[in-house]
C-alpha positions as CSV (number, residue, x, y, z in Angstrom):
1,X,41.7,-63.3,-84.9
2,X,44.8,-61.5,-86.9
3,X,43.8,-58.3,-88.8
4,X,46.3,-55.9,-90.9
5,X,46.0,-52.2,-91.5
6,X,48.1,-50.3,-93.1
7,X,48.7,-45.7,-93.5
8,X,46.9,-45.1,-90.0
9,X,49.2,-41.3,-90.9
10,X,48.1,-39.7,-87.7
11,X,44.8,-40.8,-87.3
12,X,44.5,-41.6,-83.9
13,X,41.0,-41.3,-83.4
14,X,40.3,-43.0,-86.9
15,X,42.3,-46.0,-85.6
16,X,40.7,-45.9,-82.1
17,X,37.2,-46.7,-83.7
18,X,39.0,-49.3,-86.2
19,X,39.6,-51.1,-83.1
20,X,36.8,-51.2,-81.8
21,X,34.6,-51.9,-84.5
22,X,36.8,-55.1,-84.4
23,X,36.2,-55.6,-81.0
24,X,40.1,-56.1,-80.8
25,X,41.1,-57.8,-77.7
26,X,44.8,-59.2,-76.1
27,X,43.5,-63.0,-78.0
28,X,43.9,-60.8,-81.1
29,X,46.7,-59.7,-83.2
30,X,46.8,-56.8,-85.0
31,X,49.8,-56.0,-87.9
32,X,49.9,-52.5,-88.8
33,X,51.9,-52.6,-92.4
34,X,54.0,-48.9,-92.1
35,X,53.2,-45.1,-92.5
36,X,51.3,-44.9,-89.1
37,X,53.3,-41.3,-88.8
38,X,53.4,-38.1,-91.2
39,X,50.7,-36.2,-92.8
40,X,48.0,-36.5,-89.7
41,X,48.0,-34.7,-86.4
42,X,48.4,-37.5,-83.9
43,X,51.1,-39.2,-85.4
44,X,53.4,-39.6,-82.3
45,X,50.1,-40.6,-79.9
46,X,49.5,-43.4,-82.7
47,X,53.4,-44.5,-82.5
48,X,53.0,-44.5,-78.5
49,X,50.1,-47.3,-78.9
50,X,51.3,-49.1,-80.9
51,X,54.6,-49.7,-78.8
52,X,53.1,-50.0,-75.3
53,X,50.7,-52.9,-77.4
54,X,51.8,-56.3,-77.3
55,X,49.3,-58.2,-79.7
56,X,50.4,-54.9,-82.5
57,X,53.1,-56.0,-84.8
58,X,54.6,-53.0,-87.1
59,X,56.1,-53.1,-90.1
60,X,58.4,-50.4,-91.8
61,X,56.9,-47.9,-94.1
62,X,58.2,-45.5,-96.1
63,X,57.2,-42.5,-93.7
64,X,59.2,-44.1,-91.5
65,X,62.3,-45.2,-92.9
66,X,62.2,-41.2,-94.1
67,X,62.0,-40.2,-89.9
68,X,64.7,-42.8,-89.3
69,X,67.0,-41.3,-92.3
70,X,66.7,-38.0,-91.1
71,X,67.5,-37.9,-87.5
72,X,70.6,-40.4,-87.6
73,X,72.2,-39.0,-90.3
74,X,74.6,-36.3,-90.5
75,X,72.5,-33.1,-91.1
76,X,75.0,-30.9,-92.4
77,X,76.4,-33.6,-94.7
78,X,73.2,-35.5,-95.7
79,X,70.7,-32.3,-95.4
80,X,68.4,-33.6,-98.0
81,X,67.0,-37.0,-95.3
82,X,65.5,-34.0,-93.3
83,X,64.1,-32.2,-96.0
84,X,62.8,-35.2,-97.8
85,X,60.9,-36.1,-94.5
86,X,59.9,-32.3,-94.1
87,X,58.4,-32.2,-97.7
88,X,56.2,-35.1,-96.9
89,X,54.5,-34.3,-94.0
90,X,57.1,-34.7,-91.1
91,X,56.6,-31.5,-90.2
92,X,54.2,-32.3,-87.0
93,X,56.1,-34.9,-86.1
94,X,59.6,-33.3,-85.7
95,X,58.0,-30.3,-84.1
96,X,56.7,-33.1,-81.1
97,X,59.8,-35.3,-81.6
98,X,62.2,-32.4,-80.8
99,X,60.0,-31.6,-77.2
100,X,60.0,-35.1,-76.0
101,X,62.7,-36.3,-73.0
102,X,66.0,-37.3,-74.8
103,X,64.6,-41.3,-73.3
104,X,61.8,-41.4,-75.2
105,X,63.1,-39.9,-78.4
106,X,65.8,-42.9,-78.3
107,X,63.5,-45.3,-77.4
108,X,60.7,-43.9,-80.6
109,X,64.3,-44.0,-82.4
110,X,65.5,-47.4,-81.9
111,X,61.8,-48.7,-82.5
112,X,61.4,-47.4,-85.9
113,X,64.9,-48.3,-86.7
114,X,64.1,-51.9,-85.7
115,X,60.9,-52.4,-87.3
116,X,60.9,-55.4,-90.1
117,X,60.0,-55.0,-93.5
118,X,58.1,-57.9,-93.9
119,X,55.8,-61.0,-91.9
120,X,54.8,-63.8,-93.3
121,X,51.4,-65.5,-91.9
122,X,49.8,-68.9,-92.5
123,X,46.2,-69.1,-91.3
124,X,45.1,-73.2,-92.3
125,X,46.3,-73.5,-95.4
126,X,46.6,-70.0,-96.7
127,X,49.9,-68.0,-96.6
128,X,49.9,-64.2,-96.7
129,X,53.0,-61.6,-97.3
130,X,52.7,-58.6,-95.3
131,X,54.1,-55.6,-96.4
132,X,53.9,-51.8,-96.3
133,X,54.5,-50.9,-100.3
134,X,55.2,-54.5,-102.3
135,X,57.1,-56.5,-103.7
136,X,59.3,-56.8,-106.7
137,X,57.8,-59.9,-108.6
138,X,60.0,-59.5,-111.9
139,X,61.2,-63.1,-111.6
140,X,57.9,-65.1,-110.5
141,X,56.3,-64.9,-114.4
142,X,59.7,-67.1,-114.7
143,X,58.4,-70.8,-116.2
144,X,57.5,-72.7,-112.8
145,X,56.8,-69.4,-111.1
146,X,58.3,-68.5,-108.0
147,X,58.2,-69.7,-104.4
148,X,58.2,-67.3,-101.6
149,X,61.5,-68.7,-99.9
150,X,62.9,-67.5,-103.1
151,X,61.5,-64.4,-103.7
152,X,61.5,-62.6,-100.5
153,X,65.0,-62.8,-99.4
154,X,66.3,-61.0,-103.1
155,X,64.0,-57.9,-102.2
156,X,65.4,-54.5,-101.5
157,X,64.5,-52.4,-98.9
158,X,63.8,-49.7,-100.8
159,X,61.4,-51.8,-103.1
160,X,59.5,-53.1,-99.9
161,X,58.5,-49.7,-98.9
162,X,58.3,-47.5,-102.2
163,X,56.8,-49.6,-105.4
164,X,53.6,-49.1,-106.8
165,X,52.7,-50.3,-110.1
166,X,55.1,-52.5,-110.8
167,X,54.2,-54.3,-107.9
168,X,50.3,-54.1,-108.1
169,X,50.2,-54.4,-112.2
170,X,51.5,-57.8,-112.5
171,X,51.4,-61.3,-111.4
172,X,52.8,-61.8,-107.5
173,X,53.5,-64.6,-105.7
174,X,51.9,-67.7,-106.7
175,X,51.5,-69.4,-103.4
176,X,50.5,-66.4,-100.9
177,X,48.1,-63.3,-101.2
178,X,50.3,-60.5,-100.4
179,X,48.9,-57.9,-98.4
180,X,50.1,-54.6,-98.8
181,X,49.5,-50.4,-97.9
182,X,51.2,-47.2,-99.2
183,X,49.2,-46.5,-102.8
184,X,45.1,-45.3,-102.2
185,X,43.0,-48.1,-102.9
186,X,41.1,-45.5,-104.8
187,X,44.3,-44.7,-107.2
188,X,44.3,-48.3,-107.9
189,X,40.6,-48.5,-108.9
190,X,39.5,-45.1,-109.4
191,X,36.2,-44.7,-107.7
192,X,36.9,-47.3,-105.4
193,X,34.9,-45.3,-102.7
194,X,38.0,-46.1,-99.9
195,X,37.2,-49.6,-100.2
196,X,39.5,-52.9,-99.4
197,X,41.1,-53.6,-103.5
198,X,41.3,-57.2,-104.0
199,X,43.4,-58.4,-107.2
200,X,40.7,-60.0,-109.4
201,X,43.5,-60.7,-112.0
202,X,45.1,-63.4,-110.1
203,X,43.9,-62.9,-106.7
204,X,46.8,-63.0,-105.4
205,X,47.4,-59.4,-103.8
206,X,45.3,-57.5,-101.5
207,X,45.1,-53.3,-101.4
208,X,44.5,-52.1,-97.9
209,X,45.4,-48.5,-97.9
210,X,41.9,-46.5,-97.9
211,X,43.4,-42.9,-98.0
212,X,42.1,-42.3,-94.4
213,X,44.1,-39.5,-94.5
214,X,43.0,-37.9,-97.4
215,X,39.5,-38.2,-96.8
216,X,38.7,-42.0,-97.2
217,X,38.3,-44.5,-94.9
218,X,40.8,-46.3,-92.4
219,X,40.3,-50.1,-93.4
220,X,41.0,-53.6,-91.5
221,X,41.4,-56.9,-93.1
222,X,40.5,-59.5,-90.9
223,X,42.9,-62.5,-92.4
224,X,41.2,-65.3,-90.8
225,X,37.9,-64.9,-93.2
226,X,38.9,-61.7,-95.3
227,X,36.1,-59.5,-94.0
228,X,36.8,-55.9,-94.2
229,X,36.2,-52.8,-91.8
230,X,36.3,-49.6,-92.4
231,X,35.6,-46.7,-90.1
232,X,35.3,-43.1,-92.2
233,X,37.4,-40.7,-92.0
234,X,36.1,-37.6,-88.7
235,X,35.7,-34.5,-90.0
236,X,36.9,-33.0,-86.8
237,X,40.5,-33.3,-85.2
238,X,42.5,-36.5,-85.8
239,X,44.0,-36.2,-89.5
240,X,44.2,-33.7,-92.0
């Protein structure tokens, strides 16, 4: 089976009990679509299992395209990467970074600085876009629409891991369902109770991003049959 979640943020125990309330095994494959760092408490011991984890594909998120921008640029000329991380909840995670053996800090680095922006994935006939924010979709209301071969290679990085409503407002791609993180589920739909959000409009885009670490739930999308899981955020240690 192949499954996406998306804004584990330091949830570790959270994503623990995502897996398995899946039951996720090595037949399985699991895409985690960015920001499984920042704002939570285990954000490093999240990072770690996802990288010693074959079967878990990650994708770039915003959180960590802001870690990657502040520690390999130039500090003293480029000081606001770190304090742009700082400000949104890197704090944790460059108080761990900074302890860890300089091997594992270059091999966390060259990880994150590696990590794709997008995967496509055809289950039977179906094709889904994976990706942590969205995509910029100004063209496909063309006449004809748009085809994904077109689309995807004219987006910007920067689009991929930071839109919002001008990705989720309006019509995507015609021939996939894109799956994507980064804005609440529950900002989309107020009320949405930390829910999967699925695009009644054009059913063509699916919300995965349940706000785990804001009090919601941490939600998985299985894409074989589109049956959702979500495990509640703990009210204990894990994320705050």
């Amino acid at each position: 089976m192949q499954y996406a979640i998306s804004d584990i943020h330091g949830c570790y125990d959270e994503f623990m009990e995502l897996l398995q309330k899946i039951n996720f095994g090595p037949g399985d494959t699991l895409y985690v679509l960015g920001d499984t760092i920042d704002r939570g408490m285990d954000s490093l011991k999240c990072l770690r299992y996802i990288m010693e984890t074959p079967n878990i594909h990650m994708l770039m998120g915003n959180h960590e395209q802001m870690m990657i921008d502040a520690l390999t640029s130039d500090f003293e000329k480029n000081p606001e990467h770190m304090a742009n991380w700082l400000e949104n909840g890197g704090v944790i995670v460059l108080s761990e970074f900074i302890k860890l053996p300089k091997d594992e800090q270059s091999a966390i680095v060259n990880f994150l600085a590696n990590l794709p922006y997008l995967a496509e994935v055809k289950i039977e006939e179906q094709n889904y876009v994976l990706v942590h924010a969205g995509l910029n979709v100004e063209d496909v209301s063309a006449p004809g629409g748009a085809i994904t071969a077109d689309v995807l290679p004219r987006q910007y990085t920067n689009d991929l891991v930071w839109i919002r409503e001008k990705f989720f407002t309006k019509k995507a791609l015609p021939r996939s369902i894109t799956v994507f993180g980064h804005t609440p589920t529950s900002i989309i739909k107020k009320r949405n109770g930390g829910k999967v959000w699925r695009d009644t409009r054009w059913s063509d885009k699916i919300g995965i991003d349940g706000g785990c670490v804001y009090g919601g739930s941490l939600l998985a999308l299985r894409l074989d049959d589109m049956v959702e899981f979500a495990v509640a955020k703990h009210q204990s240690a894990g994320c705050t």
